[in-house]
C-alpha positions as CSV (number, residue, x, y, z in Angstrom):
1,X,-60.3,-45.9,-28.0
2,X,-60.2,-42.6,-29.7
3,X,-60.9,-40.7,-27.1
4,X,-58.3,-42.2,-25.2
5,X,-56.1,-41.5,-27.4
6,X,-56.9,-38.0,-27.6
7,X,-56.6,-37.5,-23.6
8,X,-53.3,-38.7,-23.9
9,X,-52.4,-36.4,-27.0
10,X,-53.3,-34.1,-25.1
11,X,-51.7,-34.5,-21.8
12,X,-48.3,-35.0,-23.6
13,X,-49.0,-31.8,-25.3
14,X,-49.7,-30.3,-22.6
15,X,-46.9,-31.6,-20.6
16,X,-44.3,-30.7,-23.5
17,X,-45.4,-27.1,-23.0
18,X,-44.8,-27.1,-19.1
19,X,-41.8,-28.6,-19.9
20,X,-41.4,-25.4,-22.3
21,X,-42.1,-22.9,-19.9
22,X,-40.3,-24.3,-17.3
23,X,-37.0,-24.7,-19.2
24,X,-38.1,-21.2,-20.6
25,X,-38.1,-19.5,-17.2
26,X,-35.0,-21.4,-16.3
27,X,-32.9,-20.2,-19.3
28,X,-34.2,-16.8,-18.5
29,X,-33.5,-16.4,-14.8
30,X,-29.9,-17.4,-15.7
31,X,-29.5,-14.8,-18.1
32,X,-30.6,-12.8,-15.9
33,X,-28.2,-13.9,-13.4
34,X,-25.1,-13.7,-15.6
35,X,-26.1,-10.5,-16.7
36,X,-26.4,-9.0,-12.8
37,X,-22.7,-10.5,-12.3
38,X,-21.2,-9.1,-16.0
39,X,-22.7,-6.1,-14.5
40,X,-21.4,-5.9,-11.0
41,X,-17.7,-7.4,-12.3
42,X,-17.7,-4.3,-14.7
43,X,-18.9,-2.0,-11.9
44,X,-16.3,-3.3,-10.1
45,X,-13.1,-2.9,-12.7
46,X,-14.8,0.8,-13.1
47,X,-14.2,1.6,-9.5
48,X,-10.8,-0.3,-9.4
49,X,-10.0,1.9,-12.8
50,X,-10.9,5.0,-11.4
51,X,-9.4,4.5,-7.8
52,X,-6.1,3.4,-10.2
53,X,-6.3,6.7,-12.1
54,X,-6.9,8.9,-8.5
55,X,-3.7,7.2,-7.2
56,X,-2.0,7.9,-10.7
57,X,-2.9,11.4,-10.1
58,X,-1.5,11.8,-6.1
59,X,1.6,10.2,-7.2
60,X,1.6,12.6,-10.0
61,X,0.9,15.4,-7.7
62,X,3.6,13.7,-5.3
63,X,6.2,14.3,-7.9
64,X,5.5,17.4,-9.3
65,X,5.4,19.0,-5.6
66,X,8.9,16.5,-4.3
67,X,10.6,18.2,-7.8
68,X,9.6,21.9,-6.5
69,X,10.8,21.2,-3.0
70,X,14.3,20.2,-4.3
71,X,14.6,22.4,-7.2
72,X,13.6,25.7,-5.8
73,X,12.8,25.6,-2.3
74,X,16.1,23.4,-1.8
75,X,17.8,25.6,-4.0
76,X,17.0,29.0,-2.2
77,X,18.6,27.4,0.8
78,X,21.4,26.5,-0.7
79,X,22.2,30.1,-2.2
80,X,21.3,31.6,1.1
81,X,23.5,29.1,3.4
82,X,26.6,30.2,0.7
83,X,25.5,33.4,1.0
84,X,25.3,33.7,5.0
85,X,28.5,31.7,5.3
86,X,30.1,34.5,3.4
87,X,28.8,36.8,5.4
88,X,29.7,35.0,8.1
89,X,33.1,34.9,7.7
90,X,33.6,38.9,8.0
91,X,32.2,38.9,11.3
92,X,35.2,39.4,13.0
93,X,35.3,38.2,16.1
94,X,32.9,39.0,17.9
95,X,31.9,36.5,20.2
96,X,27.4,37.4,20.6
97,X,27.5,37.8,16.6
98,X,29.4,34.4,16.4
99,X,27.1,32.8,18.4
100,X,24.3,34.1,16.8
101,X,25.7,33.4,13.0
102,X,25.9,30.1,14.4
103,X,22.7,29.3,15.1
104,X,21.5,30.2,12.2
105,X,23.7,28.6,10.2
106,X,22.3,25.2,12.0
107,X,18.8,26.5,11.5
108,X,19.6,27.1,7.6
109,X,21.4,23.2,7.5
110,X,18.2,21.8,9.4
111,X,15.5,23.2,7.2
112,X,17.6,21.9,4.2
113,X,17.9,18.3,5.9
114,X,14.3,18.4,6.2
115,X,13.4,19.6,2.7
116,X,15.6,17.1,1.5
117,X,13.6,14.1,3.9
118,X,10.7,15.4,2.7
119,X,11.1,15.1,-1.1
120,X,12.9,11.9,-0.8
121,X,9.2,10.4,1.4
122,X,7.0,12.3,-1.8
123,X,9.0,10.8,-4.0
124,X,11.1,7.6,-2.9
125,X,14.2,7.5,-5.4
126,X,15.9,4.4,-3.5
127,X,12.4,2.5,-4.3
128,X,12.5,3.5,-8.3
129,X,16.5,3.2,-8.5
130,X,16.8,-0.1,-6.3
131,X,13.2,-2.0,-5.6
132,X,11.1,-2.7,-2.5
133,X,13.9,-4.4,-0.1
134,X,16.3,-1.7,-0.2
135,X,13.6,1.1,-0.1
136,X,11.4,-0.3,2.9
137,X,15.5,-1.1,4.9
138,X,15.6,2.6,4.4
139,X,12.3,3.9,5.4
140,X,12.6,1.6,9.1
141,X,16.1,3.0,9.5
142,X,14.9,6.6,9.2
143,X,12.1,5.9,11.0
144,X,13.7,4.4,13.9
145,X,14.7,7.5,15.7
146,X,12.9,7.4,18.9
147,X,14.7,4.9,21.9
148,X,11.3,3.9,22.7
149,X,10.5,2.5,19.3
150,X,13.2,-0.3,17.8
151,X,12.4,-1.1,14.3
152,X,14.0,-4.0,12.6
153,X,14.1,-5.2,8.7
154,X,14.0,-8.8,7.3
155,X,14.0,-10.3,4.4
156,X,13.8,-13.8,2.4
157,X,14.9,-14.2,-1.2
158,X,17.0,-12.0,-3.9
159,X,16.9,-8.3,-3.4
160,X,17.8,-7.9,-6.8
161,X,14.4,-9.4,-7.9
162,X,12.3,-6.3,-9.0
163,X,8.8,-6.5,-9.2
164,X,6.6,-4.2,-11.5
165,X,7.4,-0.5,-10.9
166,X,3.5,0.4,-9.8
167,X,2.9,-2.9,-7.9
168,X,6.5,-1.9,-5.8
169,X,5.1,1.7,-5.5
170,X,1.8,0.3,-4.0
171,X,3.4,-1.9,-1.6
172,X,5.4,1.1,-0.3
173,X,3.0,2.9,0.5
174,X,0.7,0.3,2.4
175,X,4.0,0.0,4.2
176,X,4.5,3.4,5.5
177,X,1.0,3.8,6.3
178,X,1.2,0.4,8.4
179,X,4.6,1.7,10.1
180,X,3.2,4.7,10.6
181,X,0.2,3.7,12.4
182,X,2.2,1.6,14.7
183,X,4.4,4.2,15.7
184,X,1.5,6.4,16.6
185,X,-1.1,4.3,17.5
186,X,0.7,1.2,18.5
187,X,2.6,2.1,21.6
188,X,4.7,-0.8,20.7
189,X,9.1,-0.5,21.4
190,X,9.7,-3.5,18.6
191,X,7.8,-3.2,14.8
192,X,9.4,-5.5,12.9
193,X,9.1,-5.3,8.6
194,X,9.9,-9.0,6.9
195,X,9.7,-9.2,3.0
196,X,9.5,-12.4,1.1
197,X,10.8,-12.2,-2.4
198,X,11.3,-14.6,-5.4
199,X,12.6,-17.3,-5.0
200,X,9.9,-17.8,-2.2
201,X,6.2,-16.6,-2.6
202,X,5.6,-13.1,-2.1
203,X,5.1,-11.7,1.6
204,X,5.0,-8.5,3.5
205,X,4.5,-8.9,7.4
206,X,4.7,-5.8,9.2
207,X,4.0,-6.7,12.9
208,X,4.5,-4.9,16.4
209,X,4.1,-6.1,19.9
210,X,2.3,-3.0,21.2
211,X,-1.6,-2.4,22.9
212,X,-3.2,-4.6,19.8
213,X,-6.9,-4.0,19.2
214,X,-10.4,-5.9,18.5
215,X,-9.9,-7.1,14.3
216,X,-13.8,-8.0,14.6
217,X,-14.7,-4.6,15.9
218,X,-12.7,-2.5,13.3
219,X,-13.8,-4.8,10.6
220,X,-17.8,-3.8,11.3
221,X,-17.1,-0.4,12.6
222,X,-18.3,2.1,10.1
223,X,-15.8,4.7,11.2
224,X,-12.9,2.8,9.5
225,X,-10.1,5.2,9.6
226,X,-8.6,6.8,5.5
227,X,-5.1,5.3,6.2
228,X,-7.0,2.0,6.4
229,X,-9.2,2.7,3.6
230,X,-6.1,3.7,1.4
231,X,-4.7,0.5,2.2
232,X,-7.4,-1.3,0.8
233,X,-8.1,0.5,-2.0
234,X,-3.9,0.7,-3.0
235,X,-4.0,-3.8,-2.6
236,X,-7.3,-3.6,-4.5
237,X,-5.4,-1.6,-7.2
238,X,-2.4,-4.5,-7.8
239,X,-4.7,-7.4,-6.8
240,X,-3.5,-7.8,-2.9
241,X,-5.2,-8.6,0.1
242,X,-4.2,-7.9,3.7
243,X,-4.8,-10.2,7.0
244,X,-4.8,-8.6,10.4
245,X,-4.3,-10.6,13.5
246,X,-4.5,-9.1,16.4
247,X,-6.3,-9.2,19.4
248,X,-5.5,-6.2,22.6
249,X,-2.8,-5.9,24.1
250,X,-1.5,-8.7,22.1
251,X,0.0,-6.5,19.6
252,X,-0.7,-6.8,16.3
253,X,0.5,-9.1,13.0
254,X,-0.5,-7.0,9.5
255,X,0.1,-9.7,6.6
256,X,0.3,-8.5,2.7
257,X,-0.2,-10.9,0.2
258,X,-0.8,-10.8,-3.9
259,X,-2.6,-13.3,-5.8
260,X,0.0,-12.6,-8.6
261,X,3.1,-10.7,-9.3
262,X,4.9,-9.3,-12.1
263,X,8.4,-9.1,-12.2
264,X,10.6,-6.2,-14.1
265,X,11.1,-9.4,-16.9
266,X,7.7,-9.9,-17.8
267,X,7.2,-13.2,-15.7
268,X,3.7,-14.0,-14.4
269,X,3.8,-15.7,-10.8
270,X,0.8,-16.9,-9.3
271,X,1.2,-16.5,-5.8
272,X,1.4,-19.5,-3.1
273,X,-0.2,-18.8,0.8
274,X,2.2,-16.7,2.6
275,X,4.0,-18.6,5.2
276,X,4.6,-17.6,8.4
277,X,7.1,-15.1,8.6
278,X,8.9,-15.1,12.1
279,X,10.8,-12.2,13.2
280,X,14.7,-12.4,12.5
């Protein structure tokens, strides 16, 4: 009966301990597990930090050279068009000097008209004075100078809703570079830019009718171009996400959604799914 009784001491002992162990090895694996993910989420807001601060830095740049372009390149032009049309109007009249004073004169109000474009794309003044909708309605209309090419702007909601100044700045620029690659890549003759703003959810569509292409295959190719890598890494920045649907010569359908927005007043919106945005 003793002995009995010690056999089963001893398998409850013995039992208790596996028991031990295995709740042991259980507890630890988990820690181990949560410390692997604390690990890789803190990897992960490094490299969003740091790809945050690099932006910081090229808009910074962006600036710096848009302010020397208009304040001394711009400038220099200025003086010498006032100075050439001074000298211009002592030629006389002689008809090949005329001629000649003219076309430099056009020269002279070109190079200004494109110092002045090119300052106002570095730095985009309509975007920091009036928001995103006004901003991306003038970047299509400047951009739709070819006859081949008609681009069109739409939008949903209030204009006058402002979202937060780097957030509005991000979205610009995933813009142009998704305009700009349809222009040039594209071979479309209708890109068509709808924005959603509050009161409806959020909602960038930029979408074009052109040669299209394989989603899958740029997706695993390795070669991924840097305008699509900026994308990505400006969305990653402000907590977006794009959707490409495409398929060739099926044209192509680039949607921009956030998972939540700040506008200029402080309020937090989480983001609903984007709706379909047709083409208006």
């Amino acid at each position: 009966m003793g002995e009995s009784y010690g056999i089963i001491i001893g398998t409850g002992v013995m039992l208790i301990m596996a028991l031990f162990v295995i709740l042991f090895v259980v507890y630890y694996q988990r820690k181990q597990m949560a410390n692997q993910i604390r690990q890789k989420e803190m990897e992960t807001e490094f490299q969003r930090k740091l790809l945050e601060v690099s932006m910081a830095s090229a808009e910074a740049e962006r600036r710096r050279i848009a302010q020397d372009l208009h304040d001394d390149v711009g400038a220099l032009l200025s003086v010498t068009k006032l100075t050439f049309n001074a000298l211009y109007s002592r030629l006389g009249s002689k008809e090949e000097a005329e001629r000649l004073a003219t076309q430099v004169r056009e020269a002279l109000d070109e190079t200004i008209s494109h110092v002045r474009r090119i300052s106002r794309e570095l730095v985009p003044t309509t975007l920091e004075r009036f928001g995103l909708s006004a901003a991306l309605q003038e970047f299509t209309a400047r951009s739709n100078v070819s006859p081949a090419t008609r681009l069109t702007f739409g939008l949903n909601g209030d204009e006058n809703h402002r979202l937060a100044p780097q957030t509005e700045l991000m979205l610009y620029r995933v813009a142009q570079e998704l305009i700009n690659n349809a222009l040039k890549h594209s071979n479309a003759n209708h890109i068509h830019v709808q924005l959603s703003l509050p009161p409806h959810p959020f909602g960038m569509v930029i979408e074009d009718n052109g040669r299209g292409f394989d989603v899958e295959k740029i997706s695993l190719s390795r070669n991924v171009g840097l305008g699509l890598q900026s994308i990505e890494g400006r969305l990653n920045i402000i907590g977006g996400q794009i959707r490409y649907e495409s398929s060739p010569n099926k044209g192509c359908r680039a949607a921009v959604e956030l998972k939540k927005f700040v506008l200029l007043d402080k309020t937090l919106i989480p983001n609903k799914k984007v709706p379909q945005v047709k083409d208006t």
